[in-house]
C-alpha positions as CSV (number, residue, x, y, z in Angstrom):
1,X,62.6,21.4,-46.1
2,X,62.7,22.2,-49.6
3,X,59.6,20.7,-51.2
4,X,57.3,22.4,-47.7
5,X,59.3,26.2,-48.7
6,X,57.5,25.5,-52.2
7,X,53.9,25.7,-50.5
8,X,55.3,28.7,-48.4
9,X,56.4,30.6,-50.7
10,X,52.9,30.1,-52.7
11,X,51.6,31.4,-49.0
12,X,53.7,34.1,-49.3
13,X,52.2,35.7,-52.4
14,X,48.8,35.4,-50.3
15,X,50.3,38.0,-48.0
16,X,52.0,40.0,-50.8
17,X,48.8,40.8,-52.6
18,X,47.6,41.9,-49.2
19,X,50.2,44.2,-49.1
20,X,52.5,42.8,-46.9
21,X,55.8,41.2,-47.0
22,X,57.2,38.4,-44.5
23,X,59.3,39.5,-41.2
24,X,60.7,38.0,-38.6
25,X,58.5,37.6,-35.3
26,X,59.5,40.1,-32.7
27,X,59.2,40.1,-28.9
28,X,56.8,43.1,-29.2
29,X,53.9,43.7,-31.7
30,X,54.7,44.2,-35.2
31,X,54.2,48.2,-36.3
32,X,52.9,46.5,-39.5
33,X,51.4,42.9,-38.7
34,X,49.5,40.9,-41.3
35,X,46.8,41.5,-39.6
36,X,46.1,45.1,-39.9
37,X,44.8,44.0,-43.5
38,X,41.2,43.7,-44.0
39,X,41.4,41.0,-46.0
40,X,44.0,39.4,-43.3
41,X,40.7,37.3,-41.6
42,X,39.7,36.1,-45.1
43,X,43.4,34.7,-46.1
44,X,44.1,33.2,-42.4
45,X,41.1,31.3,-42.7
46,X,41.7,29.7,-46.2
47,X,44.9,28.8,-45.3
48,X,44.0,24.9,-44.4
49,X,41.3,24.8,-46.8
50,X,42.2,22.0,-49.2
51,X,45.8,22.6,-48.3
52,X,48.6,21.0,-50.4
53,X,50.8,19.0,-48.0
54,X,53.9,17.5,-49.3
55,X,53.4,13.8,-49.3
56,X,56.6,13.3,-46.2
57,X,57.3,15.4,-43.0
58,X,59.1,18.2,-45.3
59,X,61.0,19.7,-42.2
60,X,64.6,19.0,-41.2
61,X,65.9,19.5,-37.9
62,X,68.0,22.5,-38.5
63,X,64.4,24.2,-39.1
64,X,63.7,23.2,-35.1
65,X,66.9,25.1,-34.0
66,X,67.0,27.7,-31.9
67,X,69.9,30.7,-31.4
68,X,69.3,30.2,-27.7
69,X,70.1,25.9,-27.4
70,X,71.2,25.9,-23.7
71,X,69.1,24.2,-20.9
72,X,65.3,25.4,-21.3
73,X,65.1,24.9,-17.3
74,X,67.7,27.9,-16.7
75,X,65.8,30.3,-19.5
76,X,62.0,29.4,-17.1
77,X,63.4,29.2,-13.8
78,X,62.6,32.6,-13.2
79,X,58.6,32.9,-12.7
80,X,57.1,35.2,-15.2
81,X,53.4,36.3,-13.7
82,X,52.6,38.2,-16.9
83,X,50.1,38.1,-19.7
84,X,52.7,37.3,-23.0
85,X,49.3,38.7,-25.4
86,X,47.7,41.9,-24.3
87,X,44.4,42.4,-22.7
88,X,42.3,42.4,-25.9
89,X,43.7,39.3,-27.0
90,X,43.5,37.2,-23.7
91,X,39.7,38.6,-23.7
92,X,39.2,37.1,-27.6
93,X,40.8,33.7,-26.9
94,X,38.9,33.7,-23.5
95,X,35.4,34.0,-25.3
96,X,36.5,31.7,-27.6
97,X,37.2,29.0,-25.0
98,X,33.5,29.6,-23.5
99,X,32.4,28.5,-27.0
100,X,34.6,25.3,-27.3
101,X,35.2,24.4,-23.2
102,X,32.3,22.1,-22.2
103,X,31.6,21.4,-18.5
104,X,32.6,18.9,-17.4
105,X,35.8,18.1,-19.8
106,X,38.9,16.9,-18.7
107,X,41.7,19.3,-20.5
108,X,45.1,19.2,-20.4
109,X,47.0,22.6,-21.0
110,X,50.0,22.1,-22.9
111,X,53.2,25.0,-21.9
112,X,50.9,25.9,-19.2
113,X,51.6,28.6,-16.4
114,X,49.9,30.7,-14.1
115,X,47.1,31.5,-16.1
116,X,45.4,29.1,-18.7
117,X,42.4,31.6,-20.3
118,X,40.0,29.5,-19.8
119,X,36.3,31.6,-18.3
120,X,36.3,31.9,-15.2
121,X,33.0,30.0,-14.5
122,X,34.2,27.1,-16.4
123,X,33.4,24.1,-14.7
124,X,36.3,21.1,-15.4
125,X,36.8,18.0,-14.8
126,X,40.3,17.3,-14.7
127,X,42.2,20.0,-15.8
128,X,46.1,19.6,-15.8
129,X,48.7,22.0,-16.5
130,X,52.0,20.7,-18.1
131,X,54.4,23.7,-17.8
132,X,58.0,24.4,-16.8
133,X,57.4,26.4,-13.9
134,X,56.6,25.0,-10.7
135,X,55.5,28.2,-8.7
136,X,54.0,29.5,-11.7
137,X,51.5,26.5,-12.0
138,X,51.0,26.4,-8.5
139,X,49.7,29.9,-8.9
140,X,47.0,28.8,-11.4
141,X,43.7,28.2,-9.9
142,X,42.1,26.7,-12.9
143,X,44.4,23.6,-12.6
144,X,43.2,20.5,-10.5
145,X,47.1,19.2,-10.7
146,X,49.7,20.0,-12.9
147,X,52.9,18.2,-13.7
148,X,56.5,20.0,-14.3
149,X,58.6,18.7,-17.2
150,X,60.8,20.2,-20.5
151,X,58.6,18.6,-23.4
152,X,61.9,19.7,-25.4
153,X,64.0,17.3,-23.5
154,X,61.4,14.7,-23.3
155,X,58.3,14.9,-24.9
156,X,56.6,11.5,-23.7
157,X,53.6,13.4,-21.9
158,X,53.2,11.5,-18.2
159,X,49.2,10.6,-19.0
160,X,47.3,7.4,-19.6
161,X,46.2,7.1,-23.4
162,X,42.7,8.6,-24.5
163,X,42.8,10.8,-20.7
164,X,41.5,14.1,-21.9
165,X,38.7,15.6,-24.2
166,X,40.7,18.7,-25.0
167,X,44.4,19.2,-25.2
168,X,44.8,23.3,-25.2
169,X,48.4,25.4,-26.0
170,X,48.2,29.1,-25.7
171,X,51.2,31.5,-27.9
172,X,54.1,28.3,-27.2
173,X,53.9,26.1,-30.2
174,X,56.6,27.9,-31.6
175,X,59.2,27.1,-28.5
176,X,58.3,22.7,-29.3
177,X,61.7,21.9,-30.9
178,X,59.9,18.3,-31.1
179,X,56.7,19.2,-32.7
180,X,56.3,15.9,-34.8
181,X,56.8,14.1,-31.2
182,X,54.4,16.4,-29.6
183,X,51.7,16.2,-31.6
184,X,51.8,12.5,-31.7
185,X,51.2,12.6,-28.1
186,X,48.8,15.1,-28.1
187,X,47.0,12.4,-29.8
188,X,47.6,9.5,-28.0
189,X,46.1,11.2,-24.9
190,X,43.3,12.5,-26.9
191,X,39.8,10.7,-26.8
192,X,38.1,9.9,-29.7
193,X,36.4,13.1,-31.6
194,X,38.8,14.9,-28.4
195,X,40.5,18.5,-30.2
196,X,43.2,20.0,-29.4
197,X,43.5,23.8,-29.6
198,X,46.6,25.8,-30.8
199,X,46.2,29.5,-30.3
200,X,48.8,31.4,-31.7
201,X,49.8,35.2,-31.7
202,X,53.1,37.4,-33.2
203,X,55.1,37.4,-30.0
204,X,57.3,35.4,-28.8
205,X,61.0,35.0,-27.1
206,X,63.0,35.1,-30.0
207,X,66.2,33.1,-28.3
208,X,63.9,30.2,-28.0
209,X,61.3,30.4,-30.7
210,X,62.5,27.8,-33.2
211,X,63.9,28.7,-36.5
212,X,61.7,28.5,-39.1
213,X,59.0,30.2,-36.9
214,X,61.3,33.2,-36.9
215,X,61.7,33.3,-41.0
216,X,57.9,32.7,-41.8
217,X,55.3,35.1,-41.4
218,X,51.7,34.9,-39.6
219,X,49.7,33.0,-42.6
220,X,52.9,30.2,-42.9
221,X,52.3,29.5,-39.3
222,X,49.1,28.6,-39.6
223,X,50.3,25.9,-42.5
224,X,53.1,24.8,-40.6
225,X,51.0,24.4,-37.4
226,X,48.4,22.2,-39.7
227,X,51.0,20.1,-40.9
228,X,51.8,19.4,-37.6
229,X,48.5,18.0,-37.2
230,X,48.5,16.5,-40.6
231,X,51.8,14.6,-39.9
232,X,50.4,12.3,-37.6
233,X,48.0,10.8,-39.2
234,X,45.5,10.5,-36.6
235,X,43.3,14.5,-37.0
236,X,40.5,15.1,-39.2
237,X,41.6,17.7,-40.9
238,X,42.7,21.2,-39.2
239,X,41.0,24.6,-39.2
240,X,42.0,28.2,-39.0
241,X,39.8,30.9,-37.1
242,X,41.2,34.2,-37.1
243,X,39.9,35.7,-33.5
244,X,41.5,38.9,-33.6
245,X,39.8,41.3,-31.9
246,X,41.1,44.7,-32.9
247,X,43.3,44.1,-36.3
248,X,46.2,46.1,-36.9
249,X,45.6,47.8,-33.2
250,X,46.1,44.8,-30.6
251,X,48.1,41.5,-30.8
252,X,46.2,39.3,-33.2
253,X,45.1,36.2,-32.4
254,X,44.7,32.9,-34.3
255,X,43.0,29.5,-33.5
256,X,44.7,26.2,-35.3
257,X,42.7,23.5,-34.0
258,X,41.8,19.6,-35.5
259,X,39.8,16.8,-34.1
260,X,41.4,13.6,-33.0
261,X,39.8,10.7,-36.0
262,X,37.3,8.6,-33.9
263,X,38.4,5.1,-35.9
């Protein structure tokens, strides 16, 4: 981890001459978020432009631990029929979606539950929810199946290779304790020129958010969500689009999202 905290702290000073300083993520929206800066677009969106990866996955496992380690079945069993982003957010990443969602694709919806975002008139093919609560998928009418399974106990996604066109993850990246894993399958059941489409916000359970989530701030998490892409080899290279729709005044709301490489 040391050679990747070089590049963050270089991130860091981004944020600092914004006039911020790093926190740790909260449950609940910051009082002073990154994003209330108005240069906070402009520096989220710069951040995988011609970024300098270390040449090796830089992370060590102790960075993927979480204060909360017992079974992630107990912590879900208990459906949760909430929105975890408020009502301005959901609306940004929805209108997003009806931008990137084509008719017609087959998506699979990675830490899924009973509500994927997607626009309502969105027109699927297959569309599969991979989540850790039964009743709360079963509750999802965007889903034409879904499967139930704890991708941090095993991350081996049950789907043929090359099965989807767009591989979607709403506010959960940060709970993947295997995220060099999971983004290798995210490729494998990727088509050619398929994306996959990592939204990310500043709330999250802290128990189970993973360590070095918790200790980096909302700019670092847009590097350490493009390494994840990076790391497998198999991406054209990731973007950042900040989607925010009220900054400073509503939970912000950030795209990470990468092609799958067509040779």
């Amino acid at each position: 981890m040391r050679c990747s905290l070089l590049t963050l702290l270089s991130l860091r000073k981004l944020s600092t001459a914004a006039g911020f300083t790093s926190t740790t993520t909260p449950v609940v929206r910051r009082a002073t978020s990154l994003s209330a800066s108005p240069s906070m677009k402009e520096l989220a969106e710069k951040v995988l432009v011609n970024p300098k990866f270390p040449p090796e996955w830089p992370f060590s496992p102790s960075d993927f631990e979480r204060s909360d380690e017992s079974d992630d079945s107990i912590f879900y069993d208990q459906p949760r029929l909430v929105y975890h982003i408020d009502d301005a957010a959901v609306g940004a990443l929805t209108k997003y979606y009806s931008q990137h969602l084509k008719d017609g694709d087959d998506v699979l919806d990675i830490c899924s539950s009973w509500v994927s975002h997607y626009p309502k008139d969105f027109k699927g093919g297959n569309v599969v929810g991979l989540g850790m609560n039964e009743y709360e998928l079963s509750q999802n009418p965007q889903l034409t199946s879904f499967n139930v399974k704890d991708l941090n106990d095993d991350p081996t996604f049950p789907y043929e290779d090359a099965s989807f066109d767009k591989v979607t993850c709403v506010v959960s990246v940060d709970y993947l304790n295997k995220p060099q894993a999971i983004f290798q399958q995210i490729a494998r059941v990727l088509r050619p020129g398929g994306e996959c489409i990592i939204s990310m916000s500043n709330r999250c359970f802290p128990t189970k958010a993973f360590r070095i989530w918790l200790q980096t701030n909302d700019l670092e998490h847009i590097f350490i969500v493009g390494s994840f892409f990076h790391y497998t080899g198999k991406f054209e290279g990731a973007t950042c689009e900040d989607i925010s729709p009220n900054p400073g005044r509503s939970d912000p709301m950030f795209i990470v999202k990468a092609a799958k490489k067509s040779g």
